[in-house]
C-alpha positions in Angstrom: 13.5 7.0 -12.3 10.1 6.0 -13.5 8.6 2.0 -14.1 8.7 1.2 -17.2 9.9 -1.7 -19.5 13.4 -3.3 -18.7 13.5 -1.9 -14.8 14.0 -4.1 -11.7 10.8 -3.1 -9.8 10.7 -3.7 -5.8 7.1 -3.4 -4.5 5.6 -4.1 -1.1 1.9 -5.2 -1.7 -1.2 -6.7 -0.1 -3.3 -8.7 -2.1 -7.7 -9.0 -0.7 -10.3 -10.7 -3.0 -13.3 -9.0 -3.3 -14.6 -10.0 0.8 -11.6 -8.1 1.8 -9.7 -11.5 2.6 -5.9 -11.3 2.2 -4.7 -13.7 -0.5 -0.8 -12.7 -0.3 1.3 -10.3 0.9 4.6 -9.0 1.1 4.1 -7.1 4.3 6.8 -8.2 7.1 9.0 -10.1 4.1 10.7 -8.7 1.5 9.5 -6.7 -1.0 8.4 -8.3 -4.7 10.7 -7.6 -6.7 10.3 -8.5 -10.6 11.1 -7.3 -14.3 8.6 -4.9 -15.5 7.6 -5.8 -19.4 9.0 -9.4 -18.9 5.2 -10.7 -18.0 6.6 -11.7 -14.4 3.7 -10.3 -12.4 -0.5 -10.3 -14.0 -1.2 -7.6 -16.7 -3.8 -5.5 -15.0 -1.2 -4.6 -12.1 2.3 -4.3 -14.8 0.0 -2.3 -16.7 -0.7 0.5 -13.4 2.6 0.3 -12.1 3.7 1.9 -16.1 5.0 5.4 -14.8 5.2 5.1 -11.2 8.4 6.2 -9.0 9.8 5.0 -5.9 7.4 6.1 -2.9 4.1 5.9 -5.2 1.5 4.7 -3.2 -1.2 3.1 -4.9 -4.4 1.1 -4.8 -5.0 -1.5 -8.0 -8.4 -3.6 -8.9 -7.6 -6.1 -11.6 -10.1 -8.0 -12.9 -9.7 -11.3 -13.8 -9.3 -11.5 -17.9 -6.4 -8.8 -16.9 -5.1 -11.2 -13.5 -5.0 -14.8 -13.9 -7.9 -15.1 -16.7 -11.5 -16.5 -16.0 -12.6 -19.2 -14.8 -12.6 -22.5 -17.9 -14.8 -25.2 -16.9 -12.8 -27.2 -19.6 -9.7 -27.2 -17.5 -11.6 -29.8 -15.0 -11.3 -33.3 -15.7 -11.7 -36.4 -14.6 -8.8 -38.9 -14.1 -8.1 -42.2 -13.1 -6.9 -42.7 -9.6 -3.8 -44.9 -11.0 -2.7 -41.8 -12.6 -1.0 -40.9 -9.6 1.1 -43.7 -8.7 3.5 -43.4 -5.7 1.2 -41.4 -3.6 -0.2 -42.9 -0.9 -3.0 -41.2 0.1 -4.9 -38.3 -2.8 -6.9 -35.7 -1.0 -9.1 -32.5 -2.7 -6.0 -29.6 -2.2 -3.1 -31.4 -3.5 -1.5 -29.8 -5.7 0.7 -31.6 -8.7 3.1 -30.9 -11.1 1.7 -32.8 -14.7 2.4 -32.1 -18.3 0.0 -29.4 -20.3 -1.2 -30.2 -23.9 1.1 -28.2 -25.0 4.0 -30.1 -23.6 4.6 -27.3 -20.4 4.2 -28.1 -16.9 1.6 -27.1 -15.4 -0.5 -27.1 -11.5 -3.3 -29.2 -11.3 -5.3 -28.7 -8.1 -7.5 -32.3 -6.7 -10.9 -31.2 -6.3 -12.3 -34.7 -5.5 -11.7 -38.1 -5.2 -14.2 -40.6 -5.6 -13.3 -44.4 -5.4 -10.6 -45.2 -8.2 -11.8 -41.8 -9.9 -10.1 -38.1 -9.3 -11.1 -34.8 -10.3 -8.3 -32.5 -11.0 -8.8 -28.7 -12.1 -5.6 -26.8 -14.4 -7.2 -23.3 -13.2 -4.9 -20.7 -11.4 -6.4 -21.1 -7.9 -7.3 -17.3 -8.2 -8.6 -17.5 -12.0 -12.1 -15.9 -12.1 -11.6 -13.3 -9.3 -11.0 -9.9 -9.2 -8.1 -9.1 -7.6 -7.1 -6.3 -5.0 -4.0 -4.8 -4.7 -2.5 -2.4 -2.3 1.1 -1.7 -3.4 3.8 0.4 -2.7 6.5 1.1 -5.0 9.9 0.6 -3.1 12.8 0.4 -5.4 13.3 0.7 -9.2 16.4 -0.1 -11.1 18.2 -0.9 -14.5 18.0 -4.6 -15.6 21.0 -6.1 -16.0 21.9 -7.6 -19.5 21.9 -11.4 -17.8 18.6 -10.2 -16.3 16.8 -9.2 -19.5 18.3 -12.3 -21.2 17.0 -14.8 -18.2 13.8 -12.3 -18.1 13.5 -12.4 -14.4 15.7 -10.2 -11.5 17.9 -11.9 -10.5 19.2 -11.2 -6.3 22.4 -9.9 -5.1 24.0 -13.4 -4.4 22.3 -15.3 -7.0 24.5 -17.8 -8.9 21.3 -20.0 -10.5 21.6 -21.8 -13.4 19.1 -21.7 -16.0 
């Protein structure tokens, strides 16, 4: 059986920026395993995984308008420290759930707090980089019909609601 759309796809990977860093990885965990065609995993990696069998070995650089997109300046603001009420202490890191434009959650990362002002950034921590993957294709399966419904796998004891 070959990846294509509608498969439950289990891959072992390593992901290394462009330094050779490791940014994730699967090795000594379980494997990722994700519906292909169901926009689970970035573009530039469903898109080389198209085809491949259980066993395929292969090595994937995805740059970043096919990863996590580039890098938008516009998605850095500045907001007031009273925004985030109930926390007791803001440091650059934290991460927080808030409420897109477009009414969606969405991760804002604090870049910096200065007095009663913080700067937050909506970016994908790994937007503008070019992305290195080592993966390893393990498994590959028929969706269910609940799966392609929920688009997502779903495991072997899995009772979520959506």
């Amino acid at each position: 059986m070959s990846i294509a759309a509608d498969k439950v796809v289990s891959i072992d990977y390593t992901l290394t920026d462009d330094d050779g860093d490791v940014l994730d990885t699967s090795v000594g965990d379980e494997p990722l395993v994700y519906l292909h065609g169901a926009e689970n995993i970035v573009p530039g990696l469903e898109r080389a995984l198209e085809g491949k069998t259980t066993g395929d070995e292969l090595v994937v650089i995805v740059e970043p308008e096919d990863g996590y997109g580039e890098y938008d300046a516009e998605l850095v603001s500045t907001v007031a420290l009273e925004m985030f009420e109930g926390v007791d202490e803001i440091e650059p890191g934290m991460e927080f759930h808030a409420e897109a434009p477009d009414g969606e959650s969405q991760i804002v990362t604090v870049r910096q707090v200065d007095g009663s002002e913080v700067t937050i950034d909506a970016n994908h921590p790994l937007a503008g980089q070019r992305l290195h993957f080592k993966v390893k294709v393990v498994d590959i399966r028929d969706a269910s019909d609940e799966e392609l419904v929920h688009g997502h796998p779903h495991g072997e004891d899995d009772d979520h609601e959506h």
